[in-house]
Backbone bond lengths (Angstrom), bond angles and torsions (degrees), N, CA, C in turn:
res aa  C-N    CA-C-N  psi(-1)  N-CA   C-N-CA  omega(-1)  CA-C   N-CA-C  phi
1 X - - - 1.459 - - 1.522 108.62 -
2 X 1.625 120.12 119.00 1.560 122.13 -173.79 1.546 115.81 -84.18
3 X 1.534 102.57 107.68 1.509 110.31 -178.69 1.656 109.88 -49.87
4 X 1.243 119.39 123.59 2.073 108.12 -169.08 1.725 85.23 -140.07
5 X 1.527 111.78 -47.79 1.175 98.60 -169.84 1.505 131.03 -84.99
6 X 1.479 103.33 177.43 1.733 98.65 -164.33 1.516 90.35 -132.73
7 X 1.585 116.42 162.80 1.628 113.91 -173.18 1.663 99.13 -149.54
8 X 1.135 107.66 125.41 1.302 147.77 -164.52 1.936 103.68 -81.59
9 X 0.980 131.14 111.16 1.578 123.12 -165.01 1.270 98.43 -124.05
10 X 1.349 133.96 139.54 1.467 138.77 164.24 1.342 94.30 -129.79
11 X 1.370 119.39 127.74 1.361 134.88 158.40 1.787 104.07 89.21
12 X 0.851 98.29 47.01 1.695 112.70 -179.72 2.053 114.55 -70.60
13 X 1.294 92.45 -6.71 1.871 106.32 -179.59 1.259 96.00 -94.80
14 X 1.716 150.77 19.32 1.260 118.92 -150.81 1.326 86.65 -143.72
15 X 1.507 131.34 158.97 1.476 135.64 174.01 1.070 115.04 -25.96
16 X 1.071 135.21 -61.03 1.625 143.72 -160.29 1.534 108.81 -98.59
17 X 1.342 112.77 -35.88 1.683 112.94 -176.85 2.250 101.82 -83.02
18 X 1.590 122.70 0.00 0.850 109.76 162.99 1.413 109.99 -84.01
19 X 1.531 122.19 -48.78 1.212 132.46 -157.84 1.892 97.33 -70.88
20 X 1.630 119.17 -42.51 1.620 102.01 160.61 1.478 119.22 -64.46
21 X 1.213 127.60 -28.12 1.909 115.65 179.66 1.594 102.63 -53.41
22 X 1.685 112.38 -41.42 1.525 100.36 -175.42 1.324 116.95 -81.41
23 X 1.065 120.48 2.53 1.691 115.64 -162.36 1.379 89.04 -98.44
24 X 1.757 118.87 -29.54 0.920 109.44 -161.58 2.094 117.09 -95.69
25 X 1.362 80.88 -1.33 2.022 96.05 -175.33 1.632 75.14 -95.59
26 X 0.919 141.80 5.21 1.916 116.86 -178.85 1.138 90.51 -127.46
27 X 1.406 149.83 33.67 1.767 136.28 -151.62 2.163 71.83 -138.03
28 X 1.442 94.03 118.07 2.090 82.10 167.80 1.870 123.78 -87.22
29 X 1.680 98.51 6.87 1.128 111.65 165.38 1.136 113.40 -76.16
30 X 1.367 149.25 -8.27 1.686 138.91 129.28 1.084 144.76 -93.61
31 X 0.904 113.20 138.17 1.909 114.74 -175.67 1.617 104.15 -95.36
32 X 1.521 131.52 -21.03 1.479 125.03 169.77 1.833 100.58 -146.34
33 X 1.621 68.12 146.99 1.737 89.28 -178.05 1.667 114.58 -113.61
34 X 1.083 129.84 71.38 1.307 131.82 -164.05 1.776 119.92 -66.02
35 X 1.137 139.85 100.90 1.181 109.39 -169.31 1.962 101.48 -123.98
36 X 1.273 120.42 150.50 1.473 129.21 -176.94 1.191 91.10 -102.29
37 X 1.503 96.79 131.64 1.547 98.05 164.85 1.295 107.39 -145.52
38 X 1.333 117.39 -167.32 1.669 132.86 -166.54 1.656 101.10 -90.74
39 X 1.014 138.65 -71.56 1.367 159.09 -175.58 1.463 106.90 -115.38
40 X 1.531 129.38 152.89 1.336 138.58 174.30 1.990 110.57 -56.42
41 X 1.208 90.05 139.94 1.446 115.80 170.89 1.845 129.14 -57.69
42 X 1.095 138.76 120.87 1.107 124.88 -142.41 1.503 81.84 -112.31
43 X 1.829 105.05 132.18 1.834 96.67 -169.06 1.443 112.41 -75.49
44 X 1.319 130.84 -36.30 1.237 134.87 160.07 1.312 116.03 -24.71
45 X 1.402 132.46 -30.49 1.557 126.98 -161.34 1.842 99.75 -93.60
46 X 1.339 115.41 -10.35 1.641 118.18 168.36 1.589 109.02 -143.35
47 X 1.286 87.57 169.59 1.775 96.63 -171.60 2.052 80.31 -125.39
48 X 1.342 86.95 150.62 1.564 119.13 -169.85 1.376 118.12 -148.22
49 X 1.019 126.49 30.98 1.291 123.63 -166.20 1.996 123.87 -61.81
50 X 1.511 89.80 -9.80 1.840 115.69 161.43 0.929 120.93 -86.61
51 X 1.594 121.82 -2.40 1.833 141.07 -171.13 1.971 98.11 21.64
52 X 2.071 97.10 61.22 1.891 96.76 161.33 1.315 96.96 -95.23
53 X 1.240 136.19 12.46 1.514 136.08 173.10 1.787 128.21 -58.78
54 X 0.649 107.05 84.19 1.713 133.57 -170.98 1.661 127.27 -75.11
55 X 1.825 115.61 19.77 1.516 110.16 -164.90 1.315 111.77 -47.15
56 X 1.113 120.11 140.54 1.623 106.03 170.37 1.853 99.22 -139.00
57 X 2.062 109.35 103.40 1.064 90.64 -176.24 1.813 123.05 -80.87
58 X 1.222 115.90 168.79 1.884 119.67 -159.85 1.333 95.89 177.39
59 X 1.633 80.26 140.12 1.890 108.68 161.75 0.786 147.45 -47.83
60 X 1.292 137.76 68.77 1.331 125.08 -140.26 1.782 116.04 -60.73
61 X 1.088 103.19 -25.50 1.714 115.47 171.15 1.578 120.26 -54.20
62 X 1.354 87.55 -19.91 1.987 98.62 179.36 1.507 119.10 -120.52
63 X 1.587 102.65 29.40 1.732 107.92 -168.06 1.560 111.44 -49.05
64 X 1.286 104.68 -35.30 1.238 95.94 177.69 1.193 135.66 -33.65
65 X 1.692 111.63 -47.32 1.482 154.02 168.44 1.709 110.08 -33.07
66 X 1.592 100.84 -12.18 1.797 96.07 -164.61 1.527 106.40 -143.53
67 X 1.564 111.78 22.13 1.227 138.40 154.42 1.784 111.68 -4.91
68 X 1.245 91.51 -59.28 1.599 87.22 -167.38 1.303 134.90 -101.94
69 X 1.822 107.36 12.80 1.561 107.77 147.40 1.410 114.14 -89.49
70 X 1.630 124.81 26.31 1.269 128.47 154.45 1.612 121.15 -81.38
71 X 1.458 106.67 20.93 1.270 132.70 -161.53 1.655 107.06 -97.66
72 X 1.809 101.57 -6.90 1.154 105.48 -149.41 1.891 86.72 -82.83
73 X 1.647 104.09 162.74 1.852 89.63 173.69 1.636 126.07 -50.99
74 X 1.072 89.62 -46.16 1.871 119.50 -167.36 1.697 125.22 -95.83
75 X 1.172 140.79 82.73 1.369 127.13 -160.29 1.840 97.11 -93.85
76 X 0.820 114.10 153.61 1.915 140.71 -166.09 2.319 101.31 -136.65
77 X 1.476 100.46 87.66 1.075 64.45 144.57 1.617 131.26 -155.68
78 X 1.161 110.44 159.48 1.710 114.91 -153.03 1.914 113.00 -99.34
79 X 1.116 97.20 10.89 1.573 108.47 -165.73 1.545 96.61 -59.26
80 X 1.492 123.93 155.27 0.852 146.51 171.90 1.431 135.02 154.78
81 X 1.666 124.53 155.20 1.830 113.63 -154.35 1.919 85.96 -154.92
82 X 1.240 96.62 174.32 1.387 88.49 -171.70 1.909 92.48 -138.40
83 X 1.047 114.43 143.83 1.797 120.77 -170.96 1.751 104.40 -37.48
84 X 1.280 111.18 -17.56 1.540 101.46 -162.01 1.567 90.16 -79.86
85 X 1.452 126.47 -56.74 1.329 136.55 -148.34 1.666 95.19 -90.09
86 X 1.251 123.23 -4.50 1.320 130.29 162.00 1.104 127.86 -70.06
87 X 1.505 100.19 -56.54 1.332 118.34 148.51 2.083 82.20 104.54
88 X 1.286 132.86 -38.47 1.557 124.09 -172.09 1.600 89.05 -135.14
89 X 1.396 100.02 161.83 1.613 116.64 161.24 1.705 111.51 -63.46
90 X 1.267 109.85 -21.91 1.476 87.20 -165.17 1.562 99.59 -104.48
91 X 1.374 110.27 4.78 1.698 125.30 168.26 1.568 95.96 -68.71
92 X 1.408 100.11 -67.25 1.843 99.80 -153.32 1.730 84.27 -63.71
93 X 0.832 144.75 -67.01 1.419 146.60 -166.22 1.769 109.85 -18.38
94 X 1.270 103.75 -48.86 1.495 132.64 -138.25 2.238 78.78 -83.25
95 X 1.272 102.96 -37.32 1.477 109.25 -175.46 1.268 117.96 -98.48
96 X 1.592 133.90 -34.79 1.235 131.83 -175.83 1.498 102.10 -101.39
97 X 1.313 137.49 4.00 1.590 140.89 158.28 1.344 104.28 -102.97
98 X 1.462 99.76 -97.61 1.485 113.75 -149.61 1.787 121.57 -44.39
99 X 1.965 99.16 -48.96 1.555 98.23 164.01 1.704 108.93 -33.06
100 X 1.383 117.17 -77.63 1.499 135.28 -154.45 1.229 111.68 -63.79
101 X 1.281 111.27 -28.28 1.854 117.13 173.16 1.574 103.18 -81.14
102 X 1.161 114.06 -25.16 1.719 113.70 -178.64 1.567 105.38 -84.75
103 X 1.747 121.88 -49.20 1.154 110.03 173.45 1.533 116.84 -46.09
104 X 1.528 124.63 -46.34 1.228 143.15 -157.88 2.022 92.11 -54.50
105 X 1.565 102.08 -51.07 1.237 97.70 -148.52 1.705 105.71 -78.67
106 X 1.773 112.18 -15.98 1.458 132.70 145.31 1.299 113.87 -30.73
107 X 1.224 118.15 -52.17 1.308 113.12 -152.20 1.871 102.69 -98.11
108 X 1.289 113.75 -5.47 0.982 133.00 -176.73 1.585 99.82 -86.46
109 X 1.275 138.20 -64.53 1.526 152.95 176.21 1.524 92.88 -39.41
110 X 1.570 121.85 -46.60 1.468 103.42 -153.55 1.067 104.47 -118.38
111 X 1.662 125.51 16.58 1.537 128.55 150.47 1.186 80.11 69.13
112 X 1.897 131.68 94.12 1.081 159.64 99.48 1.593 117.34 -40.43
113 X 1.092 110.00 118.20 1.883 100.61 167.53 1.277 124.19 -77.67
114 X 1.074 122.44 -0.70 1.340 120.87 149.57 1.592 111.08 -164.59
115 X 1.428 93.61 179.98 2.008 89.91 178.17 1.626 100.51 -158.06
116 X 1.421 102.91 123.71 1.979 109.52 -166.56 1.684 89.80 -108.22
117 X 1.408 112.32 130.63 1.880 95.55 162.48 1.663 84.13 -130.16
118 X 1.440 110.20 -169.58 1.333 135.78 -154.58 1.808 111.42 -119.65
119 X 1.357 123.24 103.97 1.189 103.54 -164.20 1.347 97.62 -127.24
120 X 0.999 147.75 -138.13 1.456 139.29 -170.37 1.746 96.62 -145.57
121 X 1.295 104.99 -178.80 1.777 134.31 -159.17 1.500 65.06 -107.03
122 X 1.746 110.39 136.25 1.339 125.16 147.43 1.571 104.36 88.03
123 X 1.579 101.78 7.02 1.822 94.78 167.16 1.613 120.16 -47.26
124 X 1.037 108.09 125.12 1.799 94.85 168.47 1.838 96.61 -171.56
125 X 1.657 87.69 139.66 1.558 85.77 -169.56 1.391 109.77 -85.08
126 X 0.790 120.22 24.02 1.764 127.17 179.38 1.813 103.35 -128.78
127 X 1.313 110.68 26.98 0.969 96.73 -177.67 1.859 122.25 -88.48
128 X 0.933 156.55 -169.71 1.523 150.20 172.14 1.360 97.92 -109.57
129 X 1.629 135.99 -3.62 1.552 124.79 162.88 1.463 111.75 -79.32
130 X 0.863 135.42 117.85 1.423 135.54 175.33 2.157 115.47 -59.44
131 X 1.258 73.53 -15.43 2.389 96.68 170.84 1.435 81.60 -76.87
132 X 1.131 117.96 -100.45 1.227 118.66 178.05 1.272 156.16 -45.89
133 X 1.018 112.45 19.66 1.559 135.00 -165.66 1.817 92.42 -121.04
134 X 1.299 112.03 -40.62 1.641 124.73 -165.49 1.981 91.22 -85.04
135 X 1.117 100.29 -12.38 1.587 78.31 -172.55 1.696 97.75 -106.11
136 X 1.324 97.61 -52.04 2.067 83.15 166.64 1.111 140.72 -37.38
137 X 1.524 103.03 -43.31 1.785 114.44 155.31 1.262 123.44 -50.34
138 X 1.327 119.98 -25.24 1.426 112.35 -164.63 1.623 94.61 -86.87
139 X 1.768 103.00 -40.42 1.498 109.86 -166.50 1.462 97.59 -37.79
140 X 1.307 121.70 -78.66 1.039 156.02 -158.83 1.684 92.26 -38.75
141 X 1.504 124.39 -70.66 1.365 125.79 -160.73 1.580 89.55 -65.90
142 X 1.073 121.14 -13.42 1.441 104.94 179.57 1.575 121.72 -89.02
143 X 0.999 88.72 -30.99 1.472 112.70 -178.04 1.661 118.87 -59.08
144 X 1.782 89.43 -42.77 1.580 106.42 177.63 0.951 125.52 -61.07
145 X 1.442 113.39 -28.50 1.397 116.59 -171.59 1.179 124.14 -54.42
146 X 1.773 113.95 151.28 1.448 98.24 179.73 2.206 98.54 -100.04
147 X 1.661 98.20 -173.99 1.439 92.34 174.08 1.245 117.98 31.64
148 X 1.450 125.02 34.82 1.875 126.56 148.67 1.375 99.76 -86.67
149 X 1.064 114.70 129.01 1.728 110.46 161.67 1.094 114.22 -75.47
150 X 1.518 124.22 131.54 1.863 136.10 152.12 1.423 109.27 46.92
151 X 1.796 105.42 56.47 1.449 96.74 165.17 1.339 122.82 -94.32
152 X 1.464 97.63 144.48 1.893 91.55 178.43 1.417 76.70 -138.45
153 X 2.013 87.21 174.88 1.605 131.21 -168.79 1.194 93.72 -117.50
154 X 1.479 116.61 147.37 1.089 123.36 171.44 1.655 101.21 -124.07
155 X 1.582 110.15 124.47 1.984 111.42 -168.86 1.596 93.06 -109.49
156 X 1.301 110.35 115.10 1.472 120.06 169.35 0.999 118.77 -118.50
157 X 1.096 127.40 130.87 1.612 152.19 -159.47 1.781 93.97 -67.74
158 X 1.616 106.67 -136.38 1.750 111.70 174.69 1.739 79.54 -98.46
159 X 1.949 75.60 135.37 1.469 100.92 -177.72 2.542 95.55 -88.57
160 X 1.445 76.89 137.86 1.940 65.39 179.48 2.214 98.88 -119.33
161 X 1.103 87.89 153.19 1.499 90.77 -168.81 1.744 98.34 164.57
162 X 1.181 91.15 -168.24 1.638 103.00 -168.73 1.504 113.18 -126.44
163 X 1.245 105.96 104.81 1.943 104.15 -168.14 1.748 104.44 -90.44
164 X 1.188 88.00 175.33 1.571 105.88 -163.63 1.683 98.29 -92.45
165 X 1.802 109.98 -43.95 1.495 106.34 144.43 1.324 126.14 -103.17
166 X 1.644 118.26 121.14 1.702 100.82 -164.03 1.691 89.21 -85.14
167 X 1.609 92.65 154.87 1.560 104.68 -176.73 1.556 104.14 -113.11
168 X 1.497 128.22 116.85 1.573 136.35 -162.23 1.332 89.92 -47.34
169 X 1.799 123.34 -72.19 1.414 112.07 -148.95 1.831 119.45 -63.55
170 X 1.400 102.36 -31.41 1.155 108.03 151.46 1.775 136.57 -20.44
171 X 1.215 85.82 -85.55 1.523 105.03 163.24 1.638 109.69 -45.59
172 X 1.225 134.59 -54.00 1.126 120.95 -164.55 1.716 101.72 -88.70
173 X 1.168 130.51 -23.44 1.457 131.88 141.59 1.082 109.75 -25.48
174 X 1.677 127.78 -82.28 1.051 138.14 -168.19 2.214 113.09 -33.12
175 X 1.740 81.44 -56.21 1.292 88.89 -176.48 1.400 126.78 -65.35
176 X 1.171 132.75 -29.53 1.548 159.84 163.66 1.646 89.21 -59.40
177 X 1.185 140.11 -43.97 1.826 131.87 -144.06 1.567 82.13 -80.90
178 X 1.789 112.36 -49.49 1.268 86.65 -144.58 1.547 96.58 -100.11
179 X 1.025 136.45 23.65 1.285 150.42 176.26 1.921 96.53 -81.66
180 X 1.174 117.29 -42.03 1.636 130.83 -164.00 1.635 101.64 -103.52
181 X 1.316 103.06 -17.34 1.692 95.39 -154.86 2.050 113.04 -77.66
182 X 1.594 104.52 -8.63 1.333 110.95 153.94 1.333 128.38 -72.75
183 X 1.409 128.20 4.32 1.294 147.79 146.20 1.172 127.12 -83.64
184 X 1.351 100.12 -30.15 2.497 96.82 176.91 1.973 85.63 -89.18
185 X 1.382 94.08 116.54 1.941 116.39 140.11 1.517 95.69 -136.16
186 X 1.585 77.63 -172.82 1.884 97.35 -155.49 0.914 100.54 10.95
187 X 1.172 125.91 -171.47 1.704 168.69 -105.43 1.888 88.08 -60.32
188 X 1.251 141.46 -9.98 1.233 121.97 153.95 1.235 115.72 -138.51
189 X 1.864 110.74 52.70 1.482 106.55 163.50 1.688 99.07 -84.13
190 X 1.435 116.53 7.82 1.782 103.55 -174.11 1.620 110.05 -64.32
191 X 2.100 103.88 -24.88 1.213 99.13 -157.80 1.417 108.83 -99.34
192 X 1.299 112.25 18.35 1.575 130.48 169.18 1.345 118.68 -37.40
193 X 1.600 153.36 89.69 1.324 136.43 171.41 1.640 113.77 -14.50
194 X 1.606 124.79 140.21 1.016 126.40 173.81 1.650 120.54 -144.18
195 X 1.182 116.23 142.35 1.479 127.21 175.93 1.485 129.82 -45.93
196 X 1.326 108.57 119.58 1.927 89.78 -176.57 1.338 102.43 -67.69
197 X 1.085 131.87 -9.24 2.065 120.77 178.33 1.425 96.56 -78.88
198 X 1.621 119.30 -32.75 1.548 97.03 -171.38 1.477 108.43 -110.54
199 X 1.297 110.72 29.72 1.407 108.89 160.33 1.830 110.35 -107.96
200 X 1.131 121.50 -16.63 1.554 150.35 179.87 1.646 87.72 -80.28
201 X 1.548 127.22 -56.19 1.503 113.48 -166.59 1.608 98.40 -71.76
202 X 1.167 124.56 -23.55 1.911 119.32 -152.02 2.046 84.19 -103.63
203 X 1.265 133.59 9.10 1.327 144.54 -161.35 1.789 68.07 -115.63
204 X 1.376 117.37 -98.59 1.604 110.13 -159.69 1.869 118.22 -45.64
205 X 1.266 105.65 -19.47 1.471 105.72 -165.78 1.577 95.65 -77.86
206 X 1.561 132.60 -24.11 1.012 109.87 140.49 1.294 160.68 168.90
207 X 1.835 93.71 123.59 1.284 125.85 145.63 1.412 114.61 -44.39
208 X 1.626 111.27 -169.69 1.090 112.67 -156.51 1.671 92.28 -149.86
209 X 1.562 121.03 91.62 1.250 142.52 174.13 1.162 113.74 -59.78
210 X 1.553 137.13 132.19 1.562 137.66 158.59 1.512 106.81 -118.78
């Protein structure tokens, strides 16, 4: 299988954007793994032994500024903050929209073949959660676009994994999901607890292979 493609990572520090950096340094469908981040990458947190490992630290305030590793085939992105660590609405806003609607429209300028971001179970822009209200909007502005190639959303229930900051309610979410979660089929196995590796594998499954 001929390594050709390259994969584009936003938010590569975060539950799910660690567990895709590795899926994606062991995947032989890439030869580079580019990822932007806030601060440098700690090598311990992936194995690379093909060195396609690509940190590239940047502002996120000036994304614009880095336009052209949106060059990559495949964009990944994992961004996301939650009101507490935001600390205001127009904080978390500023990270779970505008970044991801701006990457989106990046990846759009430089003819990306596709572009996957991360949105939550229960997006809807009419919703009365203000979490959720910010992620339907985005769907939507993303969605609208014209000339984006093959964007999809990815809606994940409680993400389960091991954070770098563990978050209490989380955790006790977690524990309650899967205590109940042999009770959600059909129409609410969506809200099933789920794995950041297998939300990172159903993130690559899909891209858009040639």
């Amino acid at each position: 299988m001929k390594s050709i493609n390259s994969a584009l990572v936003l938010g590569a520090t975060g539950l799910v954007g660690k567990a895709l950096v590795t899926q994606l340094l062991a995947d032989p469908r890439y030869n580079k793994v580019i990822c932007l981040v806030r601060k440098p990458l700690k090598n311990a947190d992936y194995v690379d032994p093909q060195h396609k490992l690509e940190p590239i630290v940047i502002d996120f305030n000036a994304l614009q500024d880095y336009r052209g590793y949106f060059r990559a085939e495949h964009i990944y992105v994992c961004l996301g903050t939650t009101i507490k660590q935001a600390k205001t609405k127009a904080a978390f806003r500023k990270v779970d929209f505008e970044y991801i609607h701006i990457a989106a429209q990046l990846a759009r300028s430089q003819q990306s073949k596709s572009f996957v971001w991360i949105s939550s179970v229960g997006a809807n822009a009419k919703s009365k959660s203000f979490y959720l209200r910010v992620k339907g909007e985005l769907e939507n502005a993303i969605l609208a676009m014209t000339n984006l190639k093959n964007p999809s959303a990815v809606r994940p229930s409680l993400l389960l994994g091991k954070r770098a900051q563990p978050r209490l309610a989380e955790k006790i979410g977690a524990w309650f999901g899967q205590l109940v979660a042999p009770l959600l089929f059909g129409r609410l196995a969506k809200y099933k607890p789920v794995s950041a590796a297998q939300v990172a594998a159903h993130m690559v499954r899909l891209q858009v292979f040639e």
